[in-house]
KEBA-231321 format. One record per residue: residue in one letter; x, y, z of N, C-alpha, C in turn. Coordinates in steps of 0.001 Angstrom, whole numbers, padded with zeros to 6 digits, always signed. Atoms other than C-alpha are relative to their C-alpha. Example, Ala and Ser with C-alpha at 12.3 -4.5 7.8 and 13.67 -1.06 7.14 Angstrom:
BEGIN
A+000890-001190+000000+012300-004500+007800+000900+001200+000000 S-000820-001190-000060+013670-001060+007140-000770+001090+000730 
end
This chain:
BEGIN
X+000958-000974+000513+009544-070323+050593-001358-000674-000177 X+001066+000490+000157+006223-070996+050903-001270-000113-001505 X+000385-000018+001088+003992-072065+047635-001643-000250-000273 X+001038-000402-000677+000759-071081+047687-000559-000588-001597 X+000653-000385+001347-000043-071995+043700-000751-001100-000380 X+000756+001107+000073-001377-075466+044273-001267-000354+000887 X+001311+000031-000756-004019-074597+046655-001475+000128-000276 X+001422-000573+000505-007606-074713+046614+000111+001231-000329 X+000404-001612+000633-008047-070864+046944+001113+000309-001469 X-001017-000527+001688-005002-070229+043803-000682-000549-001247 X+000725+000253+000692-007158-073030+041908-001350+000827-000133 X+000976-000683-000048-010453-071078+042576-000032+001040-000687 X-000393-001471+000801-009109-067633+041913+000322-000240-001746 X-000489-000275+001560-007619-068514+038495-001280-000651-000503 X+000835+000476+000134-010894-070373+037984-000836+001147-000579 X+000680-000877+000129-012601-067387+038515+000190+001250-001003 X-000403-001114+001313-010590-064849+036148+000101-000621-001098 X-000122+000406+001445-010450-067342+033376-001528+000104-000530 X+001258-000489+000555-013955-066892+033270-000517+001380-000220 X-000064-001800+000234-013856-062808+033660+000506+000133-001377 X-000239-000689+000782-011536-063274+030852-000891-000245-001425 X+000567+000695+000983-013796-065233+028603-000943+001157-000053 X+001078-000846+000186-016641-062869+029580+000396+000969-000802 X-000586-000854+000023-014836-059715+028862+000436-000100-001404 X-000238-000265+001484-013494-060429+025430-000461+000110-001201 X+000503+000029+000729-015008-059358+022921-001387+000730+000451 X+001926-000110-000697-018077-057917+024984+000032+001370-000180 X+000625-000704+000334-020577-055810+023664-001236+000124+000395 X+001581+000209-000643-024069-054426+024754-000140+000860-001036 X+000647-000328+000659-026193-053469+021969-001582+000322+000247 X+001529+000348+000163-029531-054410+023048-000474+000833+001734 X+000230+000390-001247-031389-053793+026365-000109-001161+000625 X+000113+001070-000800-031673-057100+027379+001325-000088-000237 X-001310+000542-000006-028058-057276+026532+000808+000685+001387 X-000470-000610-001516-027838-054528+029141-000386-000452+001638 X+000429+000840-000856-029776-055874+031633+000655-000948+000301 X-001181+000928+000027-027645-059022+031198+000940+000535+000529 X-001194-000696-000500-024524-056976+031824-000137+000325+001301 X+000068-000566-001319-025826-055387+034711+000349-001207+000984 X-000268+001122-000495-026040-059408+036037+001658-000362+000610 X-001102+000515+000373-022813-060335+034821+000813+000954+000616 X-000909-001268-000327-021082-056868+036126-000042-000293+002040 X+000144+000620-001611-022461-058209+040001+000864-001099+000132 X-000832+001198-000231-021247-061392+039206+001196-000168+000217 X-001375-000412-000081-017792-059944+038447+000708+000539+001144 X-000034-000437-001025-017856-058040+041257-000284-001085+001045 X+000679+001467-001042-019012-060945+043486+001846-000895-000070 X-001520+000594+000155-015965-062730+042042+001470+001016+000304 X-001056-000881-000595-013481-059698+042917-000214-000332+001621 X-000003-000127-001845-015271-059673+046910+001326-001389+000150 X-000277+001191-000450-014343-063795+046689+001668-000026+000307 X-001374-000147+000404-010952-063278+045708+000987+000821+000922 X-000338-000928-000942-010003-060534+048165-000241-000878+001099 X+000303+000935-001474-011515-062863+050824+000730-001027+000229 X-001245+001241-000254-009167-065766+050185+001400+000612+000046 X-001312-000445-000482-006231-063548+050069+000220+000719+001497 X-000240-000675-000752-006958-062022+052937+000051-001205+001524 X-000027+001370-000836-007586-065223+054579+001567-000902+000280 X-001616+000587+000077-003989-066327+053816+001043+000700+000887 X-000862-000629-000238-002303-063032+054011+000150+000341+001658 X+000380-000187-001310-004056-061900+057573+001126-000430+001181 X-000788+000537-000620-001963-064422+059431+001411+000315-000402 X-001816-000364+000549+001554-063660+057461+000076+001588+000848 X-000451-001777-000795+000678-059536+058476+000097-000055+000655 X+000033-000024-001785+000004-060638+062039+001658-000550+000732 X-001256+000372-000419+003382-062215+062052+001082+000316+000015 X-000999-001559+000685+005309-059555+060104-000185+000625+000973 X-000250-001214-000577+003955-057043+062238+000269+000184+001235 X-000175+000064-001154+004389-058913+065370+001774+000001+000067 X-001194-000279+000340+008436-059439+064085+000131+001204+000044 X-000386-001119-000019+008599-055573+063431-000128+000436+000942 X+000474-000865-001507+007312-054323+066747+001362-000938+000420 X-001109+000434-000343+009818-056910+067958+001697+000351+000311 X-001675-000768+000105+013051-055428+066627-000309+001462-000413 X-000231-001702+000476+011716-051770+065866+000905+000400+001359 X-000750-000206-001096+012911-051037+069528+001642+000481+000162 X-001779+000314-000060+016679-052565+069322+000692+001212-001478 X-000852-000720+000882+016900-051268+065755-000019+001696-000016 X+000024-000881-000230+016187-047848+066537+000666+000625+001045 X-001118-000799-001515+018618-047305+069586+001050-000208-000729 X-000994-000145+000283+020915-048786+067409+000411+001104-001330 X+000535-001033+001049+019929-046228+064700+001103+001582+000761 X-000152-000607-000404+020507-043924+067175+001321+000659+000275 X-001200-000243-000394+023638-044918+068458+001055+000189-001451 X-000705-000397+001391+025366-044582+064495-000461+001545-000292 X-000075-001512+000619+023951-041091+063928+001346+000277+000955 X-000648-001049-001000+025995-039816+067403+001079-000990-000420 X-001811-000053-000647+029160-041692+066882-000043+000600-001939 X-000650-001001+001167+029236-040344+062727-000369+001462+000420 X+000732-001406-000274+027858-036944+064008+001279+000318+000730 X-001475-000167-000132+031286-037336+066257+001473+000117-000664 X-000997+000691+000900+033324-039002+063890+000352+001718-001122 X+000016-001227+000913+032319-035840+061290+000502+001364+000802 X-000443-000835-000475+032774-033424+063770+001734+000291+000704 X-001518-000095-000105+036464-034325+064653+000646+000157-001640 X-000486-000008+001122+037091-034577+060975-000293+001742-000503 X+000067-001554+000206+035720-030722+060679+001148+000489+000996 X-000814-000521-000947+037819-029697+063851+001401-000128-000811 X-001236-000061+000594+040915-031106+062285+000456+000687-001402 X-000144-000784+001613+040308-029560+058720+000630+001811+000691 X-000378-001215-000396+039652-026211+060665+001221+000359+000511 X-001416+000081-000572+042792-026620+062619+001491+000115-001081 X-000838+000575+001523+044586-027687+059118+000378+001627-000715 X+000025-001018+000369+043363-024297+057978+000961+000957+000131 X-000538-000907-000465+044439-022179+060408+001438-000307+000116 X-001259-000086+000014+047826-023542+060492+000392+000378-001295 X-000524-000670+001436+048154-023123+056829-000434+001458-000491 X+000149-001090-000044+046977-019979+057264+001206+000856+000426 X-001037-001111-000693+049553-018739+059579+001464-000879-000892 X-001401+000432+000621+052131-020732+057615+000372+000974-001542 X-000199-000543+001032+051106-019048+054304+000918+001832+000612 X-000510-001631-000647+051597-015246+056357+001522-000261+000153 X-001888-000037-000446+055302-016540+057732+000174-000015-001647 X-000999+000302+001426+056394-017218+054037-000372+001657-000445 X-000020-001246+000182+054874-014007+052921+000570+001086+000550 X-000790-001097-000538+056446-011817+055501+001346-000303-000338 X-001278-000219+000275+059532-013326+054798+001054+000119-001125 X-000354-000357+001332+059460-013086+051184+000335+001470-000458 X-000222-001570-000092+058647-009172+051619+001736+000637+000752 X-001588-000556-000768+061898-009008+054270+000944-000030-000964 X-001338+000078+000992+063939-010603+051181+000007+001307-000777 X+000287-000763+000784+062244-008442+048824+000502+001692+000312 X-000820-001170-000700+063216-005442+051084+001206+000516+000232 X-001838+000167+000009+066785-006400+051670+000625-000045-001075 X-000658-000508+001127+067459-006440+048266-000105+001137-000770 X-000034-001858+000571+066247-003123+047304+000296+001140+001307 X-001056-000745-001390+067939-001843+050788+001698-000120-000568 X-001346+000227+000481+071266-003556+049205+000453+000763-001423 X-000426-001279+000654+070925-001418+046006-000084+001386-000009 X+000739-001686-000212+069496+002036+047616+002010-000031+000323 X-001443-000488-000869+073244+001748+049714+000925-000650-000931 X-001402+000392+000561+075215+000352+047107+000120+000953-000919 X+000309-001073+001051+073947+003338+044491+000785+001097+000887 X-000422-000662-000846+074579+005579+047606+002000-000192-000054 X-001413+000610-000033+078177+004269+048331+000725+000219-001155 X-000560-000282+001151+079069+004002+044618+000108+001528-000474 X-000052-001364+000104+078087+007728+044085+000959+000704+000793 X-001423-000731-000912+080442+009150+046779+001006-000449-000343 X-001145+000324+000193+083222+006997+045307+000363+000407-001282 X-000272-000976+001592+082551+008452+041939-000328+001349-000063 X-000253-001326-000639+082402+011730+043502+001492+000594+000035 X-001367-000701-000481+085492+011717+045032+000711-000248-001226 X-000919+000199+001044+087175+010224+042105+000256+001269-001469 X-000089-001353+000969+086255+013026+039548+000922+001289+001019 X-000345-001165-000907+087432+015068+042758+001688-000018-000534 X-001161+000895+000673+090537+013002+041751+000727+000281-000879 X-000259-000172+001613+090983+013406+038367+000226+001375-000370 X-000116-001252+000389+090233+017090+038199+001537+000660+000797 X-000641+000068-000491+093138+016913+040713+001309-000337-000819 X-001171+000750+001000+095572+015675+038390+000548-001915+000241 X-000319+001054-000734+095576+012329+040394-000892-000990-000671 X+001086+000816+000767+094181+010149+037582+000388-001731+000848 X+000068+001761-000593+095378+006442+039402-000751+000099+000780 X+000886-000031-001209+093596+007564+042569-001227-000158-000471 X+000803-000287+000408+090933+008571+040489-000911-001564-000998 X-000038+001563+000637+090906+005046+038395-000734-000994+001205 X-000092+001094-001116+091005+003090+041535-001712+000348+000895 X+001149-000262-000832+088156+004885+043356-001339-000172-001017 X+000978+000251+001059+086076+004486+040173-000741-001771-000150 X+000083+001771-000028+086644+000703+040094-000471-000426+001580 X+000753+000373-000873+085595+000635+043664-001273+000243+000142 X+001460-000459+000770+082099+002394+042865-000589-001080-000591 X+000371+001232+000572+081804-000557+040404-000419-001196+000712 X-000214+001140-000739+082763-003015+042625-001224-000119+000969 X+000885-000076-000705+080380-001879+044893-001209-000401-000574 X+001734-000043+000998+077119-001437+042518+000449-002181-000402 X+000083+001568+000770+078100-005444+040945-000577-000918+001678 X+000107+000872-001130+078649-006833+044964-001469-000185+000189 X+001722-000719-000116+075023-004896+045184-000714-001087-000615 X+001009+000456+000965+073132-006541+042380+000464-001609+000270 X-000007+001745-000711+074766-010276+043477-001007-000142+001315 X+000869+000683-000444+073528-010086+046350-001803+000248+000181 X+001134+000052+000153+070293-008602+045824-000764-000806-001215 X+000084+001496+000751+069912-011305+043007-000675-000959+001346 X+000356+001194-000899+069855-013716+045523-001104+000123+001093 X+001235-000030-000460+067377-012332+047608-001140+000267-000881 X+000457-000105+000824+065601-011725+045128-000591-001830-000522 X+000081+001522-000510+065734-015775+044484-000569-000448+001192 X+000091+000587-001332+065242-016493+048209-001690+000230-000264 X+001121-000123-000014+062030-014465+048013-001453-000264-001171 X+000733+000752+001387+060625-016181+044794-000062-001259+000538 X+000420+001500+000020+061025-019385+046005-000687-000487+001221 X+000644+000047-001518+059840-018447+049877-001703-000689+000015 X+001964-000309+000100+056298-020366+049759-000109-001079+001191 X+000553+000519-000884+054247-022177+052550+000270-001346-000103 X-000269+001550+000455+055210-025876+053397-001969+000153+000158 X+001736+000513-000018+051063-027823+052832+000145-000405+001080 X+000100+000721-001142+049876-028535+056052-000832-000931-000239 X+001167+001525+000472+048328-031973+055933-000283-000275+001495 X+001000+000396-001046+045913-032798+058695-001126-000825+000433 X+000750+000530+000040+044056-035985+058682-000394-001058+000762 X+000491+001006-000642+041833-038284+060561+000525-001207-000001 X-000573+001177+000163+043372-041717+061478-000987-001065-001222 X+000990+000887+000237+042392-044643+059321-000424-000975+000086 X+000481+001628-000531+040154-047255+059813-000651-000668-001405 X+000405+000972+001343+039445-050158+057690-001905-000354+000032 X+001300-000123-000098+035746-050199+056614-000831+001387+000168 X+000341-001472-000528+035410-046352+057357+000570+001337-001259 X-001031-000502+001225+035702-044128+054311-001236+001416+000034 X+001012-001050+000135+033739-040220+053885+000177+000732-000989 X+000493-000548+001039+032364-038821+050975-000652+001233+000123 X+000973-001409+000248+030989-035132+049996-000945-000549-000640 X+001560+000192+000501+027417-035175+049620-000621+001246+000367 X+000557-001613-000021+025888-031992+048393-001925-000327+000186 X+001325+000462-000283+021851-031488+049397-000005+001687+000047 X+000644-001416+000221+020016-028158+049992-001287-000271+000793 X+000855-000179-000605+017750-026416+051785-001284+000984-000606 X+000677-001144-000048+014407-024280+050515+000128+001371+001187 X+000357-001253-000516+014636-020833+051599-000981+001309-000631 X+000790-000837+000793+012420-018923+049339-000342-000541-001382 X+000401+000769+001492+010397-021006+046776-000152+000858-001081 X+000745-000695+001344+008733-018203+045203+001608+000529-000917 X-000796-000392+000605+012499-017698+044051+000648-001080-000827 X-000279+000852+000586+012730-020903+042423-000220-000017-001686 X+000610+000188+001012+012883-021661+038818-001163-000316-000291 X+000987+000918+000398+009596-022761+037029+000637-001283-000155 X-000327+001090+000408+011333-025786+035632+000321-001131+001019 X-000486+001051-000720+012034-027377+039056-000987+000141+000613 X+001468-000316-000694+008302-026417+040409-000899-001215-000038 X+000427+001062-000009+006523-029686+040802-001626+000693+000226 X+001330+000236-000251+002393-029517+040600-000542-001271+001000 X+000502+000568-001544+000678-030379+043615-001670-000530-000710 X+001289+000278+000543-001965-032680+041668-000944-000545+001218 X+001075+000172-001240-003656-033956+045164-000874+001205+000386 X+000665-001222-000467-004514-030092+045862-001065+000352-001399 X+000755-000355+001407-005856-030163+041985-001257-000336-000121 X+000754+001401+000440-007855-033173+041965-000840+000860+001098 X+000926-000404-001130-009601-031712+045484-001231+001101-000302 X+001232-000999+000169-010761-028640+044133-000345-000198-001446 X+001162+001035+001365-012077-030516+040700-001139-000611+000940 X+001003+000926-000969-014068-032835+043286-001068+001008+000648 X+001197-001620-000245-015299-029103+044592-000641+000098-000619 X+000571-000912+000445-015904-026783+042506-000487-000548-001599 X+000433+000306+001187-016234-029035+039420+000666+000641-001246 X-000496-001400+000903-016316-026798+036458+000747+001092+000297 X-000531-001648-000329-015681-023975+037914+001654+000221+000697 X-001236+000175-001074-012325-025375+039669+001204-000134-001187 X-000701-000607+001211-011109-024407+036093+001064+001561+000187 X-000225-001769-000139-010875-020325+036621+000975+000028+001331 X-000825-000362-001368-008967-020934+039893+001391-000504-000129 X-001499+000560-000064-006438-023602+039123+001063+000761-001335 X-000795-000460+000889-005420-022025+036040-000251-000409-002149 X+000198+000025+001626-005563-022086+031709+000950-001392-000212 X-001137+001106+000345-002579-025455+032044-000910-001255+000404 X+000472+000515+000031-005272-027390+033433-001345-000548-000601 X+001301+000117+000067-008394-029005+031989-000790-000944+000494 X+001211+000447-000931-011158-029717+033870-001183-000995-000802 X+000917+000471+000778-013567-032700+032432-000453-000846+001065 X+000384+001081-000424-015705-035335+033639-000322-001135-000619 X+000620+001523+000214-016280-038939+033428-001395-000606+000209 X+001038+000690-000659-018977-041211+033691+000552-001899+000524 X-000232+001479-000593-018313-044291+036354-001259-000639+000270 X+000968+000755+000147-020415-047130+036418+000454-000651+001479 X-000033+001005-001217-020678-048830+040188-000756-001458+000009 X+000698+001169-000397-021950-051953+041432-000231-000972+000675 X-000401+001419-001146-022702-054595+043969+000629-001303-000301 X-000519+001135+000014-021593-057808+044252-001535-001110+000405 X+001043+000648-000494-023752-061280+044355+000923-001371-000223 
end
């Protein structure tokens, strides 16, 4: 690393501000000749800023010329290779969307199969008690037919098959009933191979589409466009920008150098 703090110009320069700071402290103009004086002393200062700028630039000149001859150097290479990393993540991302979408749509059509075939259970078991209600009723039909008959065993027996029927019913519509509770979509998992060193993160960002629909609170003041029409219109660049700004002036003091 190069050490620049034992050189003439570093001795010079600090030479020169230890005397700015001596001037400077404590300084007052009361008098006219004190002003007059100042006016001197304010060249002189200035004189000592040109000097100072001139030895750094004397140093630096050659370092920028060498920097900027290095950057032209590799802007070239590093910018193709710039290039070539957007298009292979711009690939890389776009197979990783393809396969999500793909991911989707299979778990899409996987969720529908489980659903249709939860409804088929759901169907088959209230198909298994419409015809077992059915069935049981004609057997407790005939059986009163039975009974009023004087034929009470027949009548017994055909009763207990009615039963038999409606219980077989409600087992197995139970169980579909089960089947179609527990019918759900296997997860389709669908993911990019992996590589070591290679890892992708969500990163949320945004686009303006309609400022004037923006909060105030995230509205940033455009003080370059402020400052311009102060430098205009002056005063008057009050009534335009608005009642949040106020408009004043300074007084700057210039001066040569000697």
């Amino acid at each position: 690393m190069l050490d620049f703090t034992k050189t003439p110009e570093a001795i010079e320069a600090a030479q020169l501000a230890d005397n700015a700071v001596l001037l400077a402290t404590s300084y007052r103009v009361t008098t006219a000749e004190q002003y007059t004086q100042g006016g001197e002393q304010l060249k002189e200062v200035k004189g000592a800023q040109k000097r100072i700028e001139e030895m750094r630039v004397a140093i630096t000149a050659p370092l920028n010329t060498a920097i900027k001859a290095a950057n032209d150097l590799f802007r070239g290479p590093a910018h193709h290779l710039a290039m070539a990393e957007t298009v292979i993540k711009r690939e890389l991302i776009r197979y990783q969307e393809d396969q999500e979408r793909i991911r989707r749509e299979e778990q899409r059509k996987a969720d529908e199969a489980a659903r249709r075939e939860r409804e088929r259970a759901e169907a088959a078991a209230h198909a298994a008690r419409v015809k077992a209600e059915a069935e049981a009723a004609e057997l407790r039909a005939k059986a009163e037919a039975e009974a009023a008959a004087g034929r009470t065993a027949e009548a017994a027996k055909l009763t207990a098959r009615a039963e038999q029927k409606i219980d077989r019913a409600e087992d197995k519509a139970a169980a579909l009933e089960v089947q179609a509770a527990t019918t759900v979509a296997p997860v389709i998992q669908r993911e990019s191979p992996k590589v070591v060193g290679l890892s992708t993160r969500e990163v949320w960002t945004f686009e303006i589409i309609d400022a004037s629909k923006i909060n105030p609170a995230f509205l940033m003041v455009d003080e370059k466009k402020i400052a311009a029409q102060v430098r205009a219109l002056k005063q008057d660049a009050a009534a335009i920008i608005g009642a949040g700004v106020r408009v004043y002036s300074e007084r700057q003091l210039a001066a040569g150098s000697k």
